[in-house]
N, C-alpha and C positions, 0 to 999 in steps of 0.2 A: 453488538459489533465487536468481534473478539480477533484474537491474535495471538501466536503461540506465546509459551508459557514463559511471559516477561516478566512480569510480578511475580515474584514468588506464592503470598498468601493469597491471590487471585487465581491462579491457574492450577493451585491444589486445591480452591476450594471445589473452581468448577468439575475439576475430576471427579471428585467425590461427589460433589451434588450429582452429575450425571450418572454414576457408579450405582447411587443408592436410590435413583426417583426410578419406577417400575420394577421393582425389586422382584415382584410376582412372575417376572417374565420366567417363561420354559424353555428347554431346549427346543423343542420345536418353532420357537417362535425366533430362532434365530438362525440364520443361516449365512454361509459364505458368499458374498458376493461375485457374480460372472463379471466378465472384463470382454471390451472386444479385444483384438488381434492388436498387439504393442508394433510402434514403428521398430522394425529390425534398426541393430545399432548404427551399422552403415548407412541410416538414409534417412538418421535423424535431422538432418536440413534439408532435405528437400519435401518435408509434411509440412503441409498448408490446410487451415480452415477454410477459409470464404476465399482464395485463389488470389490475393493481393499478394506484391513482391514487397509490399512495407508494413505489413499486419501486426509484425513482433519480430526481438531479435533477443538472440543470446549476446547477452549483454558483457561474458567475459568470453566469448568467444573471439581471439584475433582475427577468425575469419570472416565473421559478420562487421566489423571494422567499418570497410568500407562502403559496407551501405547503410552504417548508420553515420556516417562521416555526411553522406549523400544524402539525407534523411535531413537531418540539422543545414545543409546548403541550400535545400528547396526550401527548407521553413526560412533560411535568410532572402530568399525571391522573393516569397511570399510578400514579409514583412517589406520589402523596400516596393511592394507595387503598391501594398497597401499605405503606406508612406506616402506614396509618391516620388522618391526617390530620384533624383538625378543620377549619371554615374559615378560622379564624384562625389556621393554625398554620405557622411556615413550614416550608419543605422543609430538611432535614439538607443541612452542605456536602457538596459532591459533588467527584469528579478524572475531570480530562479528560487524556486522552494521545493522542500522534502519533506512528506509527512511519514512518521516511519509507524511502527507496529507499536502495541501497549496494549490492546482489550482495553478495559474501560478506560481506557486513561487517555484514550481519544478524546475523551470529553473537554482534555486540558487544551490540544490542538483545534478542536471548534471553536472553545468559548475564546481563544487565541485572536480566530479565524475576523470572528463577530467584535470582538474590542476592538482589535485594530481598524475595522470599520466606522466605527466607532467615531475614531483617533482622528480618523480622516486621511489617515497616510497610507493605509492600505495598496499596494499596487496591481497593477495587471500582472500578472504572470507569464511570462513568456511560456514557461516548462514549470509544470507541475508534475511531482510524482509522489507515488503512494504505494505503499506493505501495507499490509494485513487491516487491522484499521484505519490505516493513512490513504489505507486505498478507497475506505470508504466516503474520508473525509474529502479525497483530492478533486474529483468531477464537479461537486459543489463548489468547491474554492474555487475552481478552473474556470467554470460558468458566470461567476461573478458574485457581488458584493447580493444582489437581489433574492441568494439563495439562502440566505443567514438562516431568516424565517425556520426555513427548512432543515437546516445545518443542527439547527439548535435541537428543533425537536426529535431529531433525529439519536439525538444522546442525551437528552434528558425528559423523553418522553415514553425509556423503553422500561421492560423490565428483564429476569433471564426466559422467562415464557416466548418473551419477541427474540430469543435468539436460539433457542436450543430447549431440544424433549429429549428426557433420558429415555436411551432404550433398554433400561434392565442389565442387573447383575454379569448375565453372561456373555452383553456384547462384544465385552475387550475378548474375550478368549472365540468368540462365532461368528462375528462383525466385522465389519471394513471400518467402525466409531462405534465409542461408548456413546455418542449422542446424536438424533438428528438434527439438519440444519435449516430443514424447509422451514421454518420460523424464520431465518434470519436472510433466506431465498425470497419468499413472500417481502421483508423489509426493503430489499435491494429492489425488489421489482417497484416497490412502489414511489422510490424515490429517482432510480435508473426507469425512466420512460423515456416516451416519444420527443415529449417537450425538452429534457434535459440531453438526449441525443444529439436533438437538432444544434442547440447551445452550442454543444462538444465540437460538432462538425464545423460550423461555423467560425468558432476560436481558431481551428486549423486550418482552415482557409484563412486567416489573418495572419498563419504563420508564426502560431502557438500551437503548442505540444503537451498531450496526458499520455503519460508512460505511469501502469499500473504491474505491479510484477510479481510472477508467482514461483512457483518451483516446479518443472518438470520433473515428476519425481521417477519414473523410467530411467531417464538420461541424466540425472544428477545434476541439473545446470536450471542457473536463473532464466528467467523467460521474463523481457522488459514489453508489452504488450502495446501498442500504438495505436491508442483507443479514440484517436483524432483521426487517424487514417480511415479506422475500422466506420466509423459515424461518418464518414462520409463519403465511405464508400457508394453508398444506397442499396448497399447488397441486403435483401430481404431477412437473412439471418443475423444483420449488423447488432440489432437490438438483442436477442438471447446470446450472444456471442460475449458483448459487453458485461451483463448479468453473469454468465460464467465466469467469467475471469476476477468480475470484483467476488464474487463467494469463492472463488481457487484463492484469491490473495489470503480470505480469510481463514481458510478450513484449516488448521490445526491440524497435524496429525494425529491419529489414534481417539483428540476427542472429537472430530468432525469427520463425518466422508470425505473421501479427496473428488474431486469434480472431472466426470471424462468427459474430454473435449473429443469430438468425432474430428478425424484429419484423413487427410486421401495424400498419399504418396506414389504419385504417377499414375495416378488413375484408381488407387487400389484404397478401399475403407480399412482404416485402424484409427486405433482409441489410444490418447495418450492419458497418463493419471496426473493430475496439478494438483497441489498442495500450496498449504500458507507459502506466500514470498517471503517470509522471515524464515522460514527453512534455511535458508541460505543467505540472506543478508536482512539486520532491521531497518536502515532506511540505505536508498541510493538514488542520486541527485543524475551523475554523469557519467558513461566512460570515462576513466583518468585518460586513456589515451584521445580521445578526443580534443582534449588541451592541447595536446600536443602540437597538432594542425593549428591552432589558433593565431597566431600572429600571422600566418600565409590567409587565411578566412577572414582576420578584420582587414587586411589589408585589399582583399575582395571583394568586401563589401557586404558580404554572410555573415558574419556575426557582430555582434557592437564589441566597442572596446571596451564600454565601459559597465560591468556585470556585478550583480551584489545577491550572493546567495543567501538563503535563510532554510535551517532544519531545523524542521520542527520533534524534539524527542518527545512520547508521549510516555515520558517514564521519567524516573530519578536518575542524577548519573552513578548515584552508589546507591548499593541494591539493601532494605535496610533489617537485613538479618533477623535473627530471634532462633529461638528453638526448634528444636526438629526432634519433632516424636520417634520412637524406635518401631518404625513401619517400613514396610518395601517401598508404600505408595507413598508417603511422605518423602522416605529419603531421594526415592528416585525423582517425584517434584522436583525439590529443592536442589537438588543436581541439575538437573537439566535449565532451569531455570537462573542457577547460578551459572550456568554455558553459557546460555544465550543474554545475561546481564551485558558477562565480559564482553560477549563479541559483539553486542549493538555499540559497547566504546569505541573497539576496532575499528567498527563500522565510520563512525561518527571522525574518529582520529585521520582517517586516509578520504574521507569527504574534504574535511579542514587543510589535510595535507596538499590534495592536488588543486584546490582553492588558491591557496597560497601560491603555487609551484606558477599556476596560469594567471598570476594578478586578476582574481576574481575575489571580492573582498567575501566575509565568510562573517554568518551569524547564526547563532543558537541558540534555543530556548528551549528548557527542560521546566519540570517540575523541581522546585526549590523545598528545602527544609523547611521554607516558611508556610508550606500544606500541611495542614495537621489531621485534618478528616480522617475514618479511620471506615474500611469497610467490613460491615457489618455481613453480607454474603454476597454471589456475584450478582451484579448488575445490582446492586441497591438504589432503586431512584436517588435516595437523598445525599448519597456519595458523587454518584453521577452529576448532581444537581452542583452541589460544592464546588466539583472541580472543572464543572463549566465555567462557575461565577468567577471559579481562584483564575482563569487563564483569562477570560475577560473582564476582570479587573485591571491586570496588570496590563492589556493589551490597551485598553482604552483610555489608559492616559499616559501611554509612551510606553510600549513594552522595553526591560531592560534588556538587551539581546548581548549575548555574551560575543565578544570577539575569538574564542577559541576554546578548546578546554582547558580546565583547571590543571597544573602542573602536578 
């Protein structure tokens, strides 16, 4: 269950592991991948998959604004029929959570997931959302306390075999990935079925929301996926659709294919390309602007007044250095990886920021210096195993949840 290169000595391992596992490969045995027909730029909002108007939105788009403003109103109907709600009655507080991207270090956000279960305090989730491995974690969490079981062995029951086959030395230079991901397509299927669908849909008929997100990588822009809408659609393709989008959350670029989604723009077939949702951001909770409306929406009777977020980081909040060999493939690692440290704080800092701005109280929990594990290569069971136990220790007798970050 991976995610782009968050860890530093994790996302240059796997580089290289996949770099060097089929070494034997020839050039014949690799080739350039075809693409269907990309949405021309001007008509990138009007591609649709399964023909919903709430299937997904561009999430920094002001133009999709208001119908994700409108999105979040029917989920407040939802909740007050489900209620029962008088008119004048307002909506019960509600929690919101984010599980953001790390590769292995999801593990820390399951065994989290499974403590606080634990604890007993664990809540309903109104709105779940998930990157890269948060996305894999989020539909479990969404579904409920019942899916632990599953949650658990789902990261600590894997190894890198369950997520990725190198495809030999010359795929980065003849490939669309140095690695494939049908390992880790096969895992999603098994845990993304019929039954956990049903789950999903159901949640959003009670007027809860799973937003998984990827990166359009055509059009440059996040794509927030509406996987409660999509489940309960009934549309015949709701199921591979779902499956797509949580392997687009995960695929990494350059070490994973990107996943083409088939989309029809007024009748006419094109392929978009998706990529990891950390491409573009590692965790995201809300529209900031969405706050905005907020005090006219609780006064409505759409949202509750009273809200308590929680983001889940599956990483450190300082990234924790060391040496760097005098290689291309080293430095550029450690570069890119040191990018994306910085900008999952950014990320993290303007979640906490518009938290505050809307009186939404705000909490976080990262891995602590108090993890000492040390991974041995990627996906090591007994790394995995550790930092299951390190987040459900802590979860299960009171996680300590930071109120913001560190100065």
């Amino acid at each position: 269950m991976t995610a782009p290169a968050e860890d530093m000595l994790t996302s240059e391992r796997i580089l290289r592991r996949s770099l060097l596992a089929g070494g034997a490969a020839t050039l014949a045995g690799c080739a350039f991948s075809e693409r269907g027909a990309p949405v021309p730029r001007d008509e990138i909002r009007e591609a649709t998959v399964l023909g919903l108007p709430n299937e997904r939105f561009c999430v920094t788009d002001p133009i999709d604004l208001p119908r994700i403003v409108e999105e979040f109103n029917e989920a407040g109907r939802r909740q007050r029929r489900r209620f029962g709600l008088g008119p004048r009655e307002p909506l019960p507080p509600s929690s919101i959570i984010a599980f953001s991207g790390g590769g292995e270090n999801g593990a820390f956000g399951a065994g989290l997931a499974c403590g606080w279960t634990t604890h007993g305090t664990r809540p309903t989730f109104n709105v779940v959302t998930g990157i890269s491995t948060g996305a894999l974690t989020a539909p479990l969490v969404f579904a409920g306390p019942h899916r632990d079981a599953e949650l658990r062995e789902a990261y600590t029951g894997i190894t890198a075999s369950d997520v990725l086959e190198g495809r030999g030395l010359l795929a980065a230079l003849l490939d669309d990935a140095v690695a494939d991901s049908a390992p880790l397509a096969r895992a999603i299927a098994r845990h993304m079925n019929e039954g956990l669908l049903a789950e999903i849909a159901e949640g959003y008929r009670d007027g809860r929301q799973l937003i998984i997100a990827t990166t359009n990588l055509d059009a440059q822009r996040p794509v927030g996926w509406n996987l409660g809408a999509i489940a309960a659609s009934g549309h015949p393709r709701a199921l591979d659709l779902a499956r797509q989008v949580l392997l687009a959350s995960t695929a990494i670029p350059g070490l994973f294919p990107p996943v083409m989604i088939d989309v029809t723009v007024n009748g006419r077939p094109h392929q978009e390309m998706h990529v990891d949702g950390g491409t573009y951001a590692q965790a995201y909770l809300y529209p900031p602007a969405l706050g905005e409306s907020r005090e006219a929406r609780i006064r409505a009777g759409l949202t509750p007044a009273s809200v308590t977020a929680y983001v889940v980081r599956n990483g450190r909040l300082r990234a924790p250095g060391g040496p760097v060999r005098r290689r291309a493939i080293d430095i550029a690692g450690r570069a890119i990886s040191t990018l994306i440290s910085a900008a999952s704080l950014g990320d993290i800092f303007r979640i906490q920021a518009a938290a505050e701005r809307h009186g939404i109280a705000f909490n976080l929990a990262h891995i602590d210096d108090d993890f000492t594990a040390e991974e041995s290569e990627p996906f090591a069971m007994a790394y995995l195993r550790a930092l299951f136990d390190y987040g459900y220790g802590k979860a299960s007798v009171g996680y300590p949840w930071k109120r913001g970050l560190p100065p």
